[in-house]
C-alpha positions in Angstrom: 119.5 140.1 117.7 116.3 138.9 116.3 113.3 139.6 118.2 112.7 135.6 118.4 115.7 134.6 119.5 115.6 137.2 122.4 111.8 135.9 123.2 112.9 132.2 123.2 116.0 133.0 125.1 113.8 135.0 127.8 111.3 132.1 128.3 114.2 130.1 129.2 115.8 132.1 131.3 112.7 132.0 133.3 111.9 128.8 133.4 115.6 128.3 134.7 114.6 131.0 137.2 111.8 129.0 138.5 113.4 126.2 138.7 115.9 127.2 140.9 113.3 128.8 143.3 111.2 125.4 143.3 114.8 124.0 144.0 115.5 126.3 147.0 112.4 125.7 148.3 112.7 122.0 148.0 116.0 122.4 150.4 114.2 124.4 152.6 111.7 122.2 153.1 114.3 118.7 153.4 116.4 121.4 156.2 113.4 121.7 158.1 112.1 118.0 158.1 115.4 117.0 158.8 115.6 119.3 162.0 112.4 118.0 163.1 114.0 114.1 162.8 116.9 115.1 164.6 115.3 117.0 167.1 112.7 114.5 167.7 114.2 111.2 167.2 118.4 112.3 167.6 118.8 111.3 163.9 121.6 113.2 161.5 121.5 111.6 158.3 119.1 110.3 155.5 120.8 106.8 156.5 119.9 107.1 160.6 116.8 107.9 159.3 116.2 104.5 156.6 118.1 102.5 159.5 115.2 103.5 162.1 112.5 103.0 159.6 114.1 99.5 158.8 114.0 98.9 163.2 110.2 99.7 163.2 109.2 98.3 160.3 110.5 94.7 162.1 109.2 95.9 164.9 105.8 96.2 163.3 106.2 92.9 161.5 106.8 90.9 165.1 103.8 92.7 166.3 101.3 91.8 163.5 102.7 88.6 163.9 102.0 88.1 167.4 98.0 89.9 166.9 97.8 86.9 164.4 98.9 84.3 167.1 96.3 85.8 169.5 93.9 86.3 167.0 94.3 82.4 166.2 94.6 81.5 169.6 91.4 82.7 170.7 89.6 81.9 167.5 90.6 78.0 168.5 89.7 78.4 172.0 85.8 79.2 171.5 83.3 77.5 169.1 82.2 80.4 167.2 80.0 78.6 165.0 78.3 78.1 168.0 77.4 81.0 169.8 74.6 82.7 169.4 73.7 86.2 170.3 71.3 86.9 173.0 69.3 89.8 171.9 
């Protein structure tokens, strides 16, 4: 075989090599994350997992929403412009 051919046909090999060990990894890595969800929040799939992010990302909207109202509430209630600090 020509010396090339075998050199070109090696590089690949390990690139394909290394790409299944960044691949393994990878899983590794998902397996454990995905123990930690289940053993922390009792979650067993990627779509538990998006449906629980969906609940507290409304659950964070209502709350910003109701910081606003309070925020609003009290900026109505004083006159700001007015107060001065006493130093």
């Amino acid at each position: 075989m020509d010396q090339k051919l075998i050199s070109k046909l090696t590089k690949m090999k390990d690139a394909v090599d290394k790409a299944e060990t960044a691949k393994s990894r990878a899983e590794g890595a998902l397996n454990a994350i995905m123990q930690d969800i289940k053993k922390t929040y009792g979650i067993k799939s990627l779509d538990d997992l998006s449906a629980l992010i969906d609940e507290k990302e409304e659950e964070l909207a209502g709350l910003e929403a109701k910081f606003e109202k309070e925020i609003q509430k009290t900026e109505s209630a004083y006159p700001w412009d007015t107060i001065s600090l006493q130093r």
